[in-house]
Gaussian input, Z-matrix of N, CA and C with variables (Angstrom, degrees):
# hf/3-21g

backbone

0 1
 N
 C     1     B1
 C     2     B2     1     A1
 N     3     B3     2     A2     1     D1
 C     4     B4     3     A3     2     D2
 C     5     B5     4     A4     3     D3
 N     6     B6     5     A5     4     D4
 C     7     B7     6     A6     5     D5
 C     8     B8     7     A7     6     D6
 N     9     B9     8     A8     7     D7
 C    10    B10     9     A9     8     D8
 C    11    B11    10    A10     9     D9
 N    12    B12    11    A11    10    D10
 C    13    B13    12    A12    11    D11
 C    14    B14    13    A13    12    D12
 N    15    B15    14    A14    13    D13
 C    16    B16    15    A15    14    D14
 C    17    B17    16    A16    15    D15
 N    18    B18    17    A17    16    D16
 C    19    B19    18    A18    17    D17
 C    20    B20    19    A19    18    D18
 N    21    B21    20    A20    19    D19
 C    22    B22    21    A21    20    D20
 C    23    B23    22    A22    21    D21
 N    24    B24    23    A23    22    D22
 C    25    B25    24    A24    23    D23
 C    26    B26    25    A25    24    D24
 N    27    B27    26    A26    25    D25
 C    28    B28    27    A27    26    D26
 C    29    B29    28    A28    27    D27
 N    30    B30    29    A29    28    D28
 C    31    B31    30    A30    29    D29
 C    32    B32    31    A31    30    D30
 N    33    B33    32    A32    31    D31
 C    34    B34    33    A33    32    D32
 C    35    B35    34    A34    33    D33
 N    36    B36    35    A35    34    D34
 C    37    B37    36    A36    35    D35
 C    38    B38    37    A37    36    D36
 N    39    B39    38    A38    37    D37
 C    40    B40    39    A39    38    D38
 C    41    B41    40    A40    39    D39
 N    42    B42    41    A41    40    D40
 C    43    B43    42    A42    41    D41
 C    44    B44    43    A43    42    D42
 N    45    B45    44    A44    43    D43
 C    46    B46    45    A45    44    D44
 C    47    B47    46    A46    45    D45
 N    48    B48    47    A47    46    D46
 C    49    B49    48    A48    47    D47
 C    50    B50    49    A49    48    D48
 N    51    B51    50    A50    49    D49
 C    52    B52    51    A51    50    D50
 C    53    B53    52    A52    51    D51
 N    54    B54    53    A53    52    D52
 C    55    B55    54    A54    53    D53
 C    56    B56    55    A55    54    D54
 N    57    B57    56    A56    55    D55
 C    58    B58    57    A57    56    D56
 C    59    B59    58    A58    57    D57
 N    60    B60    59    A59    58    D58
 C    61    B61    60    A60    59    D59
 C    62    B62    61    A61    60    D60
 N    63    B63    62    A62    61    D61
 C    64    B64    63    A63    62    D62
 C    65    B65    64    A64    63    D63
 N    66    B66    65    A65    64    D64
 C    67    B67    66    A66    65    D65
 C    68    B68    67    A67    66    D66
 N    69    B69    68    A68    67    D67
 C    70    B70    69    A69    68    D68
 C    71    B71    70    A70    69    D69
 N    72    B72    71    A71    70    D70
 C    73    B73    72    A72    71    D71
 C    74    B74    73    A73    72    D72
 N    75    B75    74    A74    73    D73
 C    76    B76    75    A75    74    D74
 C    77    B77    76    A76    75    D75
 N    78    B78    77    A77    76    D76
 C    79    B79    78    A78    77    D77
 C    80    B80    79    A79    78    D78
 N    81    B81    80    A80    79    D79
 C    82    B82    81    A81    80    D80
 C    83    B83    82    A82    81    D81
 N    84    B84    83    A83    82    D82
 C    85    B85    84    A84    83    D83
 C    86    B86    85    A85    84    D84
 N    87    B87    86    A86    85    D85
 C    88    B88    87    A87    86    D86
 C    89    B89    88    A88    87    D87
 N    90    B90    89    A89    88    D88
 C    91    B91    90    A90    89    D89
 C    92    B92    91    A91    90    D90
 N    93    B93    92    A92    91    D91
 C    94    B94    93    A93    92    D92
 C    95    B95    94    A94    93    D93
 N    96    B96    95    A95    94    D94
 C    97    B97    96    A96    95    D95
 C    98    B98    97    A97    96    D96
 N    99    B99    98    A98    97    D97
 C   100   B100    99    A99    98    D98
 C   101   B101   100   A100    99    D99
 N   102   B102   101   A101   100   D100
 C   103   B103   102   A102   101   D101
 C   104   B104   103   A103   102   D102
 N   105   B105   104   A104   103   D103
 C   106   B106   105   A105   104   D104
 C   107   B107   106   A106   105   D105
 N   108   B108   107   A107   106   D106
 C   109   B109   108   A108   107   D107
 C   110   B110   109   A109   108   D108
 N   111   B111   110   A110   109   D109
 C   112   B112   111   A111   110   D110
 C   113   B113   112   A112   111   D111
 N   114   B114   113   A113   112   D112
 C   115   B115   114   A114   113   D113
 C   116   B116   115   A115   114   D114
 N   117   B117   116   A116   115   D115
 C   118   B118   117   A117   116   D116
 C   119   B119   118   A118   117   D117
 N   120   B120   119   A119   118   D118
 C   121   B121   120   A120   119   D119
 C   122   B122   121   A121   120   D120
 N   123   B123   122   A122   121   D121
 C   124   B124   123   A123   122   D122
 C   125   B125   124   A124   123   D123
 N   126   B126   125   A125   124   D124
 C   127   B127   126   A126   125   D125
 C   128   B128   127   A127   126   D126
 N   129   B129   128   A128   127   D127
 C   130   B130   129   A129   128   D128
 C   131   B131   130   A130   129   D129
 N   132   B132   131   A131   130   D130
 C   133   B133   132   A132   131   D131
 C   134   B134   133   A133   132   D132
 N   135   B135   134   A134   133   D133
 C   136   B136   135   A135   134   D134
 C   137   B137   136   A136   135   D135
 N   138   B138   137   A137   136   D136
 C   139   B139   138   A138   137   D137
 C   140   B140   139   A139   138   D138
 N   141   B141   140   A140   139   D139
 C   142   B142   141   A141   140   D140
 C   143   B143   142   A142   141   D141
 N   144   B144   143   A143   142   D142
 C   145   B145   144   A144   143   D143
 C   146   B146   145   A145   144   D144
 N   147   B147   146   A146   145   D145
 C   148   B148   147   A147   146   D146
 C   149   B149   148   A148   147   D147
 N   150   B150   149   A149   148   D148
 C   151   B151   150   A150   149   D149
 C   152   B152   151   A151   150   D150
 N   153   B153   152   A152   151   D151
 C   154   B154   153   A153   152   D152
 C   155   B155   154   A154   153   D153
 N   156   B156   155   A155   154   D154
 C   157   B157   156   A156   155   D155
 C   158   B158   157   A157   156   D156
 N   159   B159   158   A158   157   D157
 C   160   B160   159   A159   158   D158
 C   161   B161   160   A160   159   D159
 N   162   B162   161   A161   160   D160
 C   163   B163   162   A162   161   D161
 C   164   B164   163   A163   162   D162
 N   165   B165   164   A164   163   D163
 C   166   B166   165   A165   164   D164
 C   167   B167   166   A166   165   D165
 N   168   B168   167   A167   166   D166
 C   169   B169   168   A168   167   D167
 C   170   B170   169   A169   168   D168
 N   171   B171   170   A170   169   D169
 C   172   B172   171   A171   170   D170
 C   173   B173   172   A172   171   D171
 N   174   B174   173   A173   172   D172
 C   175   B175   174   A174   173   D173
 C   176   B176   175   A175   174   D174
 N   177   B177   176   A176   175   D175
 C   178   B178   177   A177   176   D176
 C   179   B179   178   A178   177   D177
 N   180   B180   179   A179   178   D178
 C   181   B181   180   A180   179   D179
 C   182   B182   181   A181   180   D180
 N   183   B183   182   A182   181   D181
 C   184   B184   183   A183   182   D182
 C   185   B185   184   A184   183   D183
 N   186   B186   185   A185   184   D184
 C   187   B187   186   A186   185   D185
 C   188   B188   187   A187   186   D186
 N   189   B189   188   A188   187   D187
 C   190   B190   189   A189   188   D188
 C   191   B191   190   A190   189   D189
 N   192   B192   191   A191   190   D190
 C   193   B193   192   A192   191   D191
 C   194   B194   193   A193   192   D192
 N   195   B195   194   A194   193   D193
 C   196   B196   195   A195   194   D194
 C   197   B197   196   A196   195   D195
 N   198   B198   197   A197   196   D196
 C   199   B199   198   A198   197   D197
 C   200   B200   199   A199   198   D198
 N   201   B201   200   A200   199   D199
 C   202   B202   201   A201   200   D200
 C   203   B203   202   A202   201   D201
 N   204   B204   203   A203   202   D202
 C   205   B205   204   A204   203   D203
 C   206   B206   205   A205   204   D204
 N   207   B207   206   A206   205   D205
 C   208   B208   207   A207   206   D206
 C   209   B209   208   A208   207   D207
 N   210   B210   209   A209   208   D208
 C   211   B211   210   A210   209   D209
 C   212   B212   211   A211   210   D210
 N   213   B213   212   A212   211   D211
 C   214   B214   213   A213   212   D212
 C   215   B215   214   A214   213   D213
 N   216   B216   215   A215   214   D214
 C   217   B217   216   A216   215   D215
 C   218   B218   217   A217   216   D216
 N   219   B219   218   A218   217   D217
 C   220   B220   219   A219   218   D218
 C   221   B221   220   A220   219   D219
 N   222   B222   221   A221   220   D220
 C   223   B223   222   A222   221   D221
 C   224   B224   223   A223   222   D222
 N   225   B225   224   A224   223   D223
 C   226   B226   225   A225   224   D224
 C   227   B227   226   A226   225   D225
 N   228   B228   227   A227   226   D226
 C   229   B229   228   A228   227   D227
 C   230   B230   229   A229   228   D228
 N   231   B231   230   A230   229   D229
 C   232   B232   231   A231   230   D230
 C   233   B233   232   A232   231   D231
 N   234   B234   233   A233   232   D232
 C   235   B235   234   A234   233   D233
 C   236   B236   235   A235   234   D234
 N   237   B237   236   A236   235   D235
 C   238   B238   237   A237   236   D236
 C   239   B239   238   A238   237   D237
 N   240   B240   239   A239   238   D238
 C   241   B241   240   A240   239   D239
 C   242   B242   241   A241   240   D240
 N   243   B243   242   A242   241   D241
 C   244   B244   243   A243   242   D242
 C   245   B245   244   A244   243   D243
 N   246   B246   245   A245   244   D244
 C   247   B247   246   A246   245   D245
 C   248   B248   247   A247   246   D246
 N   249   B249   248   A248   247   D247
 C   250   B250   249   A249   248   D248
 C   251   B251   250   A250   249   D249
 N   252   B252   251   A251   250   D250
 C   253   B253   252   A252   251   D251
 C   254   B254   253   A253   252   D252
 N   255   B255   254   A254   253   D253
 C   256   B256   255   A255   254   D254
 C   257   B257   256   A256   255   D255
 N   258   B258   257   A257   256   D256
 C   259   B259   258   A258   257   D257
 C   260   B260   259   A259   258   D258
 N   261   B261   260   A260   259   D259
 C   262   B262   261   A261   260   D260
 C   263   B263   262   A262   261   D261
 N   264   B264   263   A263   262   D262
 C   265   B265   264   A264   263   D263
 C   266   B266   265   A265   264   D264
 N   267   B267   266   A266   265   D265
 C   268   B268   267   A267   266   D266
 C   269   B269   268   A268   267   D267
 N   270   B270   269   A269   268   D268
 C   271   B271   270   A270   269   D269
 C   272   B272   271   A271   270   D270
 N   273   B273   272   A272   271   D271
 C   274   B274   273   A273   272   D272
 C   275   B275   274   A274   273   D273
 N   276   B276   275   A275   274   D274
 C   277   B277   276   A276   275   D275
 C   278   B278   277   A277   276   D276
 N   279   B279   278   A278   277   D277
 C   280   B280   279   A279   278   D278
 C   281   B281   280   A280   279   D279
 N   282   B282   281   A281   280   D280
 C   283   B283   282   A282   281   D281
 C   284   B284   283   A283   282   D282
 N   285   B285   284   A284   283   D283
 C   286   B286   285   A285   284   D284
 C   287   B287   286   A286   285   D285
 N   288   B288   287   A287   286   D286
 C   289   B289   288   A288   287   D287
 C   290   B290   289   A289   288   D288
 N   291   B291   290   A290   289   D289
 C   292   B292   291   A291   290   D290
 C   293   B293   292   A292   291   D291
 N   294   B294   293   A293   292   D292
 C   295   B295   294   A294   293   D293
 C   296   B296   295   A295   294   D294
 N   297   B297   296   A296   295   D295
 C   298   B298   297   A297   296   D296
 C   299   B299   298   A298   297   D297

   B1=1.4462
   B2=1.5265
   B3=1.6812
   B4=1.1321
   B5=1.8341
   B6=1.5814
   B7=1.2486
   B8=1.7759
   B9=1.5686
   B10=1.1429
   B11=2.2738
   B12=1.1191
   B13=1.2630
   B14=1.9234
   B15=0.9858
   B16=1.6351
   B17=1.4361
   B18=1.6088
   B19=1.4522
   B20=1.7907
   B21=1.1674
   B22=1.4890
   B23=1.7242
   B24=1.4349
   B25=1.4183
   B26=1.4660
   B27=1.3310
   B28=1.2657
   B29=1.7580
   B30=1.3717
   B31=1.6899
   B32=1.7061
   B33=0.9470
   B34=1.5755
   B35=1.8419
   B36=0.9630
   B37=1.6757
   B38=1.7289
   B39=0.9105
   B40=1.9296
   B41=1.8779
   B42=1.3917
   B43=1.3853
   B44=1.5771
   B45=0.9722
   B46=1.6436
   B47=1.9050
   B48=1.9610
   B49=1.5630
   B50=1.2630
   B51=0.7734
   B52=1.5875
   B53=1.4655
   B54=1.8098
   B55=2.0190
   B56=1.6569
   B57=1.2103
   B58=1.8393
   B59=1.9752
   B60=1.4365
   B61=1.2394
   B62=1.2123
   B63=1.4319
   B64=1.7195
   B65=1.6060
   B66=1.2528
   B67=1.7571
   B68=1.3903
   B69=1.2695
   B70=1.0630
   B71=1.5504
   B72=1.2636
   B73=1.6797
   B74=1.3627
   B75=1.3955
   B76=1.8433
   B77=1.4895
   B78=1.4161
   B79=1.7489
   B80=1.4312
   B81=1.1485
   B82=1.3276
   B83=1.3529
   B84=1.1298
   B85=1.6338
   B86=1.4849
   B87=0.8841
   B88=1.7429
   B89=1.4254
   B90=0.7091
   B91=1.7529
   B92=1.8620
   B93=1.4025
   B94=1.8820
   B95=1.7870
   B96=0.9513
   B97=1.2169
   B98=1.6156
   B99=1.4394
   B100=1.2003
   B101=1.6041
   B102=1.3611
   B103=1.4282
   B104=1.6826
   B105=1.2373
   B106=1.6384
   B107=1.7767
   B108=1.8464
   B109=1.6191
   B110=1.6251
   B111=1.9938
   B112=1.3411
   B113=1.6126
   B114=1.9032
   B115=1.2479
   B116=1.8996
   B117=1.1209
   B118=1.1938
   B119=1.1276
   B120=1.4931
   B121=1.2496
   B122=1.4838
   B123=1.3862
   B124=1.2208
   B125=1.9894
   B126=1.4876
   B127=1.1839
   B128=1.4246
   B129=1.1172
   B130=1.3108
   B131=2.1296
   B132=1.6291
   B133=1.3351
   B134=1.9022
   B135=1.4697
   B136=1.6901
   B137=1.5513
   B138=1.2206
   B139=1.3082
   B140=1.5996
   B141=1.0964
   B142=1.8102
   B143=1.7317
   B144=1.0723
   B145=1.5639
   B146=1.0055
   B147=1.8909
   B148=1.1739
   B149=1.9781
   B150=1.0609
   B151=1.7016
   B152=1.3529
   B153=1.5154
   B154=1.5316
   B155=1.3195
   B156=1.8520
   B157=1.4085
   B158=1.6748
   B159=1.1519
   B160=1.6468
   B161=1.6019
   B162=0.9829
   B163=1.8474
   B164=1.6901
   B165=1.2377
   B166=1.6496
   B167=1.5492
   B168=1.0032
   B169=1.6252
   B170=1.7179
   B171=1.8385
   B172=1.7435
   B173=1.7245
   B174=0.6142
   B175=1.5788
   B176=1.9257
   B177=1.4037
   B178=1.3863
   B179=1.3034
   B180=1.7409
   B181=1.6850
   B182=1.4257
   B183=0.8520
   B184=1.6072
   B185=1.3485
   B186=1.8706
   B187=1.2921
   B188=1.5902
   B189=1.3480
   B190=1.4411
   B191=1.5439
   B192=1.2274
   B193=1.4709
   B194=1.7692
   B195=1.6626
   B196=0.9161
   B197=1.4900
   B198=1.1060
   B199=1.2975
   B200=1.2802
   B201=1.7483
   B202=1.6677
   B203=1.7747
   B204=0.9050
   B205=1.6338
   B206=1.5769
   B207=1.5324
   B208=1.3968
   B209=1.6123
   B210=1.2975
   B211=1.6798
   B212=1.6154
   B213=1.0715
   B214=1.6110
   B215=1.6614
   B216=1.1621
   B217=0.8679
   B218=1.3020
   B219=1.2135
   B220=1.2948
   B221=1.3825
   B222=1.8038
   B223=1.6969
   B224=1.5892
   B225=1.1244
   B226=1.4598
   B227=2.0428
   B228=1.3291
   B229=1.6924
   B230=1.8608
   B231=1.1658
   B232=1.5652
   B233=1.7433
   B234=1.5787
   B235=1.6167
   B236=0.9848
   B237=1.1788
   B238=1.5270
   B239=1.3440
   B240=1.4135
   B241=1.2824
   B242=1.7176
   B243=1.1498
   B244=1.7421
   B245=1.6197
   B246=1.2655
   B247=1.3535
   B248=1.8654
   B249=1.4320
   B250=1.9231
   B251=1.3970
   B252=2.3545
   B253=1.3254
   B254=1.1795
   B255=1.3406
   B256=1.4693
   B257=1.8870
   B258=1.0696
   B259=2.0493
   B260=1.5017
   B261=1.4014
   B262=0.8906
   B263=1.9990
   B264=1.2691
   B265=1.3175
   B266=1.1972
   B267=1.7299
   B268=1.7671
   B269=2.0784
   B270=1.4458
   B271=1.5213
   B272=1.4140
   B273=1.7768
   B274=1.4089
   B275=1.0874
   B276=1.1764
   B277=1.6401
   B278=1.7860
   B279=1.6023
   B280=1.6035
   B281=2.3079
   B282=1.3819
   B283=1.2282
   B284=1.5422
   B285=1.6648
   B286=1.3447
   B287=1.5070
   B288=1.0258
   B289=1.7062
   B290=1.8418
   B291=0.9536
   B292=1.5189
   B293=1.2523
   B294=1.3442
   B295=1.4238
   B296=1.5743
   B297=1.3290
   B298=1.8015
   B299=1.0003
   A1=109.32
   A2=117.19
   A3=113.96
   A4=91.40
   A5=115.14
   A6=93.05
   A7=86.29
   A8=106.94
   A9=105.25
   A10=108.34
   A11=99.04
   A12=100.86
   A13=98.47
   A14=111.20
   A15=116.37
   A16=110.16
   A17=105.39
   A18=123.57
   A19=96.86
   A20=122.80
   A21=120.02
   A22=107.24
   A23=118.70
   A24=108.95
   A25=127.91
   A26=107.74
   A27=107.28
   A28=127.21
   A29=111.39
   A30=114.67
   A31=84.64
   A32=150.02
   A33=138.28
   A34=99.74
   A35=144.72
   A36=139.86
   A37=90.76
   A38=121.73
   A39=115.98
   A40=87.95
   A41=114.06
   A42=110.36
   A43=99.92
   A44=125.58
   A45=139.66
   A46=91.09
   A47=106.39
   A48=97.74
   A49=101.56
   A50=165.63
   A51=160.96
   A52=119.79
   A53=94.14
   A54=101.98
   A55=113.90
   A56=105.19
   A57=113.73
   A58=105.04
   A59=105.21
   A60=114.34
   A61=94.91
   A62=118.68
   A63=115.42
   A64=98.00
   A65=125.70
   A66=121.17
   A67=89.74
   A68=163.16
   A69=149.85
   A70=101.10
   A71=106.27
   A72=118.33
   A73=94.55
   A74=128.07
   A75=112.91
   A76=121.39
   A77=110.81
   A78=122.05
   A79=91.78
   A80=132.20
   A81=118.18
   A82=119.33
   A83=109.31
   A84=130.14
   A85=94.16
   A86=132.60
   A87=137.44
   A88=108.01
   A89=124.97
   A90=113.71
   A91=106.42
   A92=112.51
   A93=117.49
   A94=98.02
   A95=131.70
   A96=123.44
   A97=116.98
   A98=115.63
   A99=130.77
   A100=118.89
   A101=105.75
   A102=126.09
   A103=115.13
   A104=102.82
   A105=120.48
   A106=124.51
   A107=86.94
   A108=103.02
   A109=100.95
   A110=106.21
   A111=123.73
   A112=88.38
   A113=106.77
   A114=120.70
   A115=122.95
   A116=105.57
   A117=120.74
   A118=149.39
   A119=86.85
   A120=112.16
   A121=112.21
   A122=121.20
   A123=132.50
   A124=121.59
   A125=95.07
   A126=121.01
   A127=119.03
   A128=122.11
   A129=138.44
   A130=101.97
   A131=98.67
   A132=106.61
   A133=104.84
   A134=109.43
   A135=98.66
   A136=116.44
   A137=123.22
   A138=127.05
   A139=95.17
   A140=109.92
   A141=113.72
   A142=107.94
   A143=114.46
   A144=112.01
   A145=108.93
   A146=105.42
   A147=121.81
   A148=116.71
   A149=119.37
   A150=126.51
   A151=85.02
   A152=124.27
   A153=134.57
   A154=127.13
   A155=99.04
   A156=118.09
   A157=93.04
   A158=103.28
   A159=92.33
   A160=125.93
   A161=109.08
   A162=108.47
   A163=76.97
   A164=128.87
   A165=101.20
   A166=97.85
   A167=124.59
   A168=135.68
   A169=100.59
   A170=93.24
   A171=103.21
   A172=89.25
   A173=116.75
   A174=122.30
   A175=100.46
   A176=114.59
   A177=120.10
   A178=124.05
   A179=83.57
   A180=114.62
   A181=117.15
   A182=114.81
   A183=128.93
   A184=120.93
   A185=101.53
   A186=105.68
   A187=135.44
   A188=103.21
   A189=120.59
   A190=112.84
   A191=117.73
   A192=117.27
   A193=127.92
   A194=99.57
   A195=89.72
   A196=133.55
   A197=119.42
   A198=144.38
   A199=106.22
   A200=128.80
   A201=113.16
   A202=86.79
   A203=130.19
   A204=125.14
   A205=82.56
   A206=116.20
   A207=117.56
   A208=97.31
   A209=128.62
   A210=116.16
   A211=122.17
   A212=110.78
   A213=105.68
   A214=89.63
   A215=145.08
   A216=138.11
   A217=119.61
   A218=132.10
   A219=148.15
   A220=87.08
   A221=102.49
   A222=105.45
   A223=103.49
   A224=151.81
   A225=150.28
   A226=95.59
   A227=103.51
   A228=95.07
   A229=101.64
   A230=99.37
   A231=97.95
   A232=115.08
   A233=100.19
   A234=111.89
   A235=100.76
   A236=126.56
   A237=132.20
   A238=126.43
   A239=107.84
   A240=130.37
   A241=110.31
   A242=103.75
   A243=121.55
   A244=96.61
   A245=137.77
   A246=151.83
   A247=90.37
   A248=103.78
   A249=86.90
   A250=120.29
   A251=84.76
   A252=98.12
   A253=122.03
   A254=125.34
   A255=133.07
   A256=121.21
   A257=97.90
   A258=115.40
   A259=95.99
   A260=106.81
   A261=122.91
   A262=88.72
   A263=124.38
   A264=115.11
   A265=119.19
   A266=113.67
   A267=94.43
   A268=76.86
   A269=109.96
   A270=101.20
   A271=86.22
   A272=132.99
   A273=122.01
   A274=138.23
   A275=103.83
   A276=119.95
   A277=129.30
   A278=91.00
   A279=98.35
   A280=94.10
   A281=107.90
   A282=110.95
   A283=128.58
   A284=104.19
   A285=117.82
   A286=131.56
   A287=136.47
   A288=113.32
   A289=107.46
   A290=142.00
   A291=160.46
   A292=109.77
   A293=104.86
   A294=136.62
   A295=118.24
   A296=105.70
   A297=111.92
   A298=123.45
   D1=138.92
   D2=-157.05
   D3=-89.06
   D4=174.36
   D5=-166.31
   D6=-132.68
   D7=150.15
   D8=-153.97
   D9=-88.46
   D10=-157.98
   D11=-169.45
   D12=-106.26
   D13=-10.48
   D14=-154.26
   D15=-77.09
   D16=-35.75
   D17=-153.64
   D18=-94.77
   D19=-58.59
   D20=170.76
   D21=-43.07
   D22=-57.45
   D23=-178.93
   D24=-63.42
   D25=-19.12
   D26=166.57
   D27=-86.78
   D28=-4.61
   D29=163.82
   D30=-93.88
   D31=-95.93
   D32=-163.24
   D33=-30.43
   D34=-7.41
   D35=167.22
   D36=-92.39
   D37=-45.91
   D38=-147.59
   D39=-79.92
   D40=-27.83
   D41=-171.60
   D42=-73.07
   D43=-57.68
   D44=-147.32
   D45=-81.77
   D46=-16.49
   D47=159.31
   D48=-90.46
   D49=-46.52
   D50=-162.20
   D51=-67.50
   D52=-30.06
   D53=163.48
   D54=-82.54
   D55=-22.32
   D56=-175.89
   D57=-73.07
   D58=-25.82
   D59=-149.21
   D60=-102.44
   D61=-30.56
   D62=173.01
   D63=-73.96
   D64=-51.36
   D65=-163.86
   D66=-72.09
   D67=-6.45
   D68=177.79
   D69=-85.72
   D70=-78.98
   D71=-175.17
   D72=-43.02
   D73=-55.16
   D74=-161.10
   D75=-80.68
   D76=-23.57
   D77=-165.76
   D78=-109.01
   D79=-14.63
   D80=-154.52
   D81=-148.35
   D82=-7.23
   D83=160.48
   D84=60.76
   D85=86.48
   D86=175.52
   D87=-145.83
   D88=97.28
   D89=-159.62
   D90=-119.27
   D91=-38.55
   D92=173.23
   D93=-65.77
   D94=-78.27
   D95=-169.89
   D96=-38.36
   D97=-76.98
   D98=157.69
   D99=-7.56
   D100=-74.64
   D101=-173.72
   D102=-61.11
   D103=-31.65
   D104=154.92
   D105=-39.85
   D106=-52.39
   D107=-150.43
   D108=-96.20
   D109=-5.28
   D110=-174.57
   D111=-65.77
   D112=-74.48
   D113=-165.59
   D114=-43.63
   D115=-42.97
   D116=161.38
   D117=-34.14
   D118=-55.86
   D119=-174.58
   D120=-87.71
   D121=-43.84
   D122=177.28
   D123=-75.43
   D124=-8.40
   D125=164.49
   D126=-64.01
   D127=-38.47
   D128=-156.96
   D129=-70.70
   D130=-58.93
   D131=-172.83
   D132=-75.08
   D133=-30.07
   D134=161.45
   D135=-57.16
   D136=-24.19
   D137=-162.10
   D138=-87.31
   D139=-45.18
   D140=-176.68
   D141=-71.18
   D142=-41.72
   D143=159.98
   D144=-28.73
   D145=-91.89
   D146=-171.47
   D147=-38.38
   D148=-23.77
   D149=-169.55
   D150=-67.44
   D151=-60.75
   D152=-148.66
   D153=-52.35
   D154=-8.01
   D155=-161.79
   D156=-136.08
   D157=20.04
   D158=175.54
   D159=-55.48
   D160=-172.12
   D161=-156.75
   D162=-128.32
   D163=-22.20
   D164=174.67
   D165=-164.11
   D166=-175.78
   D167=-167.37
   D168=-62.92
   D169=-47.56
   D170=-168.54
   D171=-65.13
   D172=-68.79
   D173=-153.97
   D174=-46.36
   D175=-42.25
   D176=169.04
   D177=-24.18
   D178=-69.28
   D179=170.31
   D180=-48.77
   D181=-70.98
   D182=-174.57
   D183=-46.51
   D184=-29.58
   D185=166.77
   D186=-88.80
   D187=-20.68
   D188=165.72
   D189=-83.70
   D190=-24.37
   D191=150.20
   D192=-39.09
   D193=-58.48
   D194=174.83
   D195=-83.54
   D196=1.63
   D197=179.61
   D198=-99.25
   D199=2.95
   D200=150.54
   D201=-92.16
   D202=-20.96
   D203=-162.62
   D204=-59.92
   D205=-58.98
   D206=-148.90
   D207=-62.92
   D208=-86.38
   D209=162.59
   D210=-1.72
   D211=-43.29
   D212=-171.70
   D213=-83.98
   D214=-29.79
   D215=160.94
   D216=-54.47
   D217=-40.71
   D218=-168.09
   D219=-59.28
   D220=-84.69
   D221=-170.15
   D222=-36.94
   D223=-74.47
   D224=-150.92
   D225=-45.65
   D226=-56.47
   D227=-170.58
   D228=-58.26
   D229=-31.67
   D230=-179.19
   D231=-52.25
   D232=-51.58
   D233=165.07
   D234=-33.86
   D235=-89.41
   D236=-162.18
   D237=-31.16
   D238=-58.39
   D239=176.61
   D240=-48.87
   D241=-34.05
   D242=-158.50
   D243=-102.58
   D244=-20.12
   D245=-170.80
   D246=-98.96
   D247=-44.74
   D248=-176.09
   D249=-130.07
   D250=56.24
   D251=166.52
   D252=39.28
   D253=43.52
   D254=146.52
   D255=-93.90
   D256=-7.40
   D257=169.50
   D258=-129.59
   D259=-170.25
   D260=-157.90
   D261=-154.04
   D262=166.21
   D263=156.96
   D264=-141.49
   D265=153.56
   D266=-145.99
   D267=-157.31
   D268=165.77
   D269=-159.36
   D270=-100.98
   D271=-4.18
   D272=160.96
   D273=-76.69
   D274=-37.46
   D275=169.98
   D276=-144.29
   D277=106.18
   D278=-139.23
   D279=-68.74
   D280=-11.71
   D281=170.31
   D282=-93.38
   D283=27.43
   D284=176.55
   D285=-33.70
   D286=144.71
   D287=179.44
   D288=-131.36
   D289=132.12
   D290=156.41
   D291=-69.06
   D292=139.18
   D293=173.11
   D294=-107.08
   D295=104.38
   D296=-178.40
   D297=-69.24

């Protein structure tokens, strides 16, 4: 079975949340937003796991469903974060982080 592109990019996303989420919480004391965009975000590639092993086509679906929910969630904590100048946005690295 060929193996897809979705599931690797989403542990390289859950990491680069787990590095955003330490420089936030430790340099920057932001911890509700952050801690939001941790769960979320890192939610996304458990959710694609979990699809990979589904018990039937529906169940596949349903699970990668909810795991665009979780991403769209992701982006929204990102808003936030990026609305109260806790990132910065830059065309290299769209998970940039600022220093107050």
């Amino acid at each position: 079975m060929r193996k897809g592109i979705v599931a690797p990019k989403s542990v390289a996303f859950a990491i680069r949340v787990v590095g955003m989420y330490k420089f936030l919480s430790a340099d920057l004391r932001e911890y509700v937003l952050s801690k939001q965009f941790l769960r979320s975000g890192t939610a996304v590639g458990a959710l694609i796991s979990a699809a990979e092993h589904g018990q039937s086509t529906a169940d596949f679906l349903n699970k990668m469903n909810i795991a665009l929910k979780e991403a769209n969630e992701s982006d929204y904590w990102l808003l936030l974060l990026r609305e109260g100048n806790y990132l910065i946005s830059t065309l290299n690295s769209p998970l940039s982080t600022k220093k107050q």
